[in-house]
C-alpha positions in Angstrom: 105.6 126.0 122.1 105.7 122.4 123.8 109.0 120.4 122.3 110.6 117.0 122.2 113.9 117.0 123.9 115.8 113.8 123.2 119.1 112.4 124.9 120.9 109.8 123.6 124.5 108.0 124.2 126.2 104.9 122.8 128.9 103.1 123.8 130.7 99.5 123.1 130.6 98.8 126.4 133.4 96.7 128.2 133.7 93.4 126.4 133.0 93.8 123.1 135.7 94.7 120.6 133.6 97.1 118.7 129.7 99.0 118.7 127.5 97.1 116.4 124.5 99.3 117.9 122.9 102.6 116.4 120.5 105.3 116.7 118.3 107.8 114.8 116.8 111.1 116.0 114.9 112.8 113.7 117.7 113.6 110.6 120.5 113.1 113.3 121.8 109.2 113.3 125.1 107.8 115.0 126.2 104.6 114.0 128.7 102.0 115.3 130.4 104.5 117.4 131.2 105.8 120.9 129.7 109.0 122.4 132.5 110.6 125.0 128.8 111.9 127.0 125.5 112.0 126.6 124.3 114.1 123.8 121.0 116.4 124.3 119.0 117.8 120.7 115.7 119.7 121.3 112.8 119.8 118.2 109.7 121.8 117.8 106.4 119.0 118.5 104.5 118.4 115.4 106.3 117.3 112.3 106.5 113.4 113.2 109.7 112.9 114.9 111.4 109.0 114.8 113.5 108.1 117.5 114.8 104.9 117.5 117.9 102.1 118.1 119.6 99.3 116.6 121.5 96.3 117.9 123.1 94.5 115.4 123.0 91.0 116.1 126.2 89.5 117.6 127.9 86.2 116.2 127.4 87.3 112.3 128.8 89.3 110.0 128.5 92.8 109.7 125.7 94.0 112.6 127.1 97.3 112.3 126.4 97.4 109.0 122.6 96.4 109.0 121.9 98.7 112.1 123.5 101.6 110.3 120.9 100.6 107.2 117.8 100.4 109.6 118.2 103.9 111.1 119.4 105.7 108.3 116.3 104.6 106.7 114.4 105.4 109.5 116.1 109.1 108.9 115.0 109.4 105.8 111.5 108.5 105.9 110.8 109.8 109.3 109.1 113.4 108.1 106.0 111.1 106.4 105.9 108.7 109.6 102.5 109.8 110.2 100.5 106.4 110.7 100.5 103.3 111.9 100.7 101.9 108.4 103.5 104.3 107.6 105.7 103.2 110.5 104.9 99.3 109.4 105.7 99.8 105.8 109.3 101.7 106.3 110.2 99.0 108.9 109.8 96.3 106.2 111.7 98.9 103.8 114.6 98.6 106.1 114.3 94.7 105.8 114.4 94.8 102.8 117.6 97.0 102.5 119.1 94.5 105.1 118.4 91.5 103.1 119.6 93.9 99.6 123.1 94.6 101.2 123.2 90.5 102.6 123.7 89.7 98.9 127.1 90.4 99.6 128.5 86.8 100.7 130.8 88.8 103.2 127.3 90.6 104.6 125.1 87.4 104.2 123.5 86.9 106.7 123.6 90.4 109.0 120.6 91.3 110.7 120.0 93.9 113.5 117.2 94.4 116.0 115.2 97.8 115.5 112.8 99.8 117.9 111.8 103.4 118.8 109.0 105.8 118.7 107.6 108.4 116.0 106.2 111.4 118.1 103.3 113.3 116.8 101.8 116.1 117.9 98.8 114.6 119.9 100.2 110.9 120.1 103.2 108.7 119.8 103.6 105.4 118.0 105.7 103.0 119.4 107.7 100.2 117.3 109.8 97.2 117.2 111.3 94.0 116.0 113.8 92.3 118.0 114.2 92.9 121.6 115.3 95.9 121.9 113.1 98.3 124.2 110.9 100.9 124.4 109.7 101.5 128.0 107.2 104.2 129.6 108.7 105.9 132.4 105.9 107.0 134.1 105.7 108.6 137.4 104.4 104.8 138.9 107.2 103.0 137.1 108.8 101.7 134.0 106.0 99.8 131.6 107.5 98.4 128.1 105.4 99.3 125.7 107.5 97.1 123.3 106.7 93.6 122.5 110.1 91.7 122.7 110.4 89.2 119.9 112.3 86.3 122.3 111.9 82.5 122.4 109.9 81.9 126.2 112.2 81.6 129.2 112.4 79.0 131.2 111.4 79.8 135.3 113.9 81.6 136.9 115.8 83.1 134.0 115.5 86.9 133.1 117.0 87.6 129.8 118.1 85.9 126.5 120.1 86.2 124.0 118.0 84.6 121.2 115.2 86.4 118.9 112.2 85.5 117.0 112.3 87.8 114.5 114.5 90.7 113.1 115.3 92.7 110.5 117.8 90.5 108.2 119.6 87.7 110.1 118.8 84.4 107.9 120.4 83.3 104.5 117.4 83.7 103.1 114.2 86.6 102.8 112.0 86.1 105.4 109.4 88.5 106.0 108.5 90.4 109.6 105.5 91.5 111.7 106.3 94.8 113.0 104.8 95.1 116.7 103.2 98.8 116.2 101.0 100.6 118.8 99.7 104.0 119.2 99.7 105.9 122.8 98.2 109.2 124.0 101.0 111.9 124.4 100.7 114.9 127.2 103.8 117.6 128.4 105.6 115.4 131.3 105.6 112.4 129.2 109.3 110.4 129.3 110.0 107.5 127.3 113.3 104.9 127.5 114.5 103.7 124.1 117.4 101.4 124.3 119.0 98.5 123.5 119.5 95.3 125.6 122.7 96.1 126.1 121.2 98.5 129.0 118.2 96.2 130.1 120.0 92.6 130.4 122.5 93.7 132.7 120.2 96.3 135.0 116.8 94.5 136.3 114.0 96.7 135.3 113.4 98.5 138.9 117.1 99.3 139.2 116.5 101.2 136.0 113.0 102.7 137.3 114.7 104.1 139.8 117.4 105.9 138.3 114.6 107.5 136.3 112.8 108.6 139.5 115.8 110.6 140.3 117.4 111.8 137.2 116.3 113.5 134.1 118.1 114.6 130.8 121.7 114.0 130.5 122.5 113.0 134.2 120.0 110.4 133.9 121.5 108.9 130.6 124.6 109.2 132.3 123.5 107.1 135.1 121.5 104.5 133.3 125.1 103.7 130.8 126.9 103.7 134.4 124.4 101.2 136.0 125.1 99.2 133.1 129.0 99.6 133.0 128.9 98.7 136.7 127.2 95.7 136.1 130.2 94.6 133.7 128.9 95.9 130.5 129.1 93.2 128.6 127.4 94.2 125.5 126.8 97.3 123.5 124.9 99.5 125.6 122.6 102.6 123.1 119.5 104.5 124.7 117.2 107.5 124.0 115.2 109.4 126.8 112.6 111.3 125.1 111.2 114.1 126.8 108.2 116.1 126.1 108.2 119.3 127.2 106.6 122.6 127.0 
């Protein structure tokens, strides 16, 4: 029987004070908390599996909070993730549960980043809002297959800190456009699912090539070391989803 084996790890990283970052794998979620090592679950391929991360945004209230709404969301609804459409209307769901909570004047305002992957049997249908990642690692290289939602930069600069659109974030409702996309799946298949507190610090080959060498846990472990060596100054979260048989 071909299965999705999924590793994950989260950690605050080095400068900041506390994890405002989260993840979801199928029912199992950790939120706004440190894994000691990476953690490795395996599922049977077929019922639609979500795997996903958070990043609440930094210099407002409560990201923590609104991460830990988005993917527990995503855990609940994940069985009936079958479509396109489904993965679009539970991602406005969870901005909508953002925006709920943020009547809260100590919550107003929260908002969190959200992006991940809902494997089928046959296919896989990638999400996001924010700039957090989801990137093919495919025996040629890394490809995003996200869409990051970020302001353009100017020449010569490589990241940002600013988005375009999330889930919560403003004083006010404002409505998103999930970026939604359906790929072809086969056994082999690897997919990266992280936050940018992994892909700001570690240029996208660095990554690629820690991929090329690694699998499973050891490769998690190397990708959150890469980004600790490289100061980790932000939350670093991150899912390697492997399809196996």
């Amino acid at each position: 029987m071909e299965y999705v084996a999924v590793t994950a790890l989260s950690h605050p990283g080095l400068l900041r004070e506390h994890n405002e970052d989260s993840l979801v794998a199928g029912p199992w979620t950790l939120c706004a908390t440190m894994t000691e090592n990476p953690q490795t679950l395996v599922f049977p391929l077929g019922t639609p599996l979500v795997v996903a991360v958070a990043d609440g945004i930094g210099g407002q209230p409560a990201g923590e909070v609104a991460s830990a709404l988005a993917v527990r969301q995503l855990a609940a609804l994940g069985p009936s993730l079958d479509t396109e459409d489904a993965v679009r209307d539970a991602l406005n769901l969870c901005n909508d549960a953002v925006y709920a909570a943020g009547r809260d004047p100590e919550l107003n305002t929260m908002g969190t980043t959200v992006a991940g992957a809902v494997v089928l049997a046959e296919s896989l249908l990638v999400f996001n809002v924010g700039d957090s990642r989801v990137l093919d690692a495919t025996a040629d290289g890394l490809r995003q297959v996200s869409v990051d939602d970020s302001p353009p930069l100017p020449p010569g600069r490589r990241t940002t800190s600013l988005v375009t659109q999330a889930l919560g974030g403003t004083p006010d409702f404002s409505a998103i456009t999930p970026h939604v996309r359906e790929a072809p799946l086969s056994a082999g298949d690897r997919y990266l699912v992280c936050t940018d507190g992994l892909t700001d610090p570690v240029p996208e080959d660095a990554l690629n090539d820690l991929l090329q060498l690694h699998s499973g846990g050891r490769a998690a472990f190397e990708l959150w070391k890469s980004a600790i060596e490289a100061g980790g100054p932000d939350n670093i979260t991150l899912a390697l989803i492997a399809i196996g048989e």
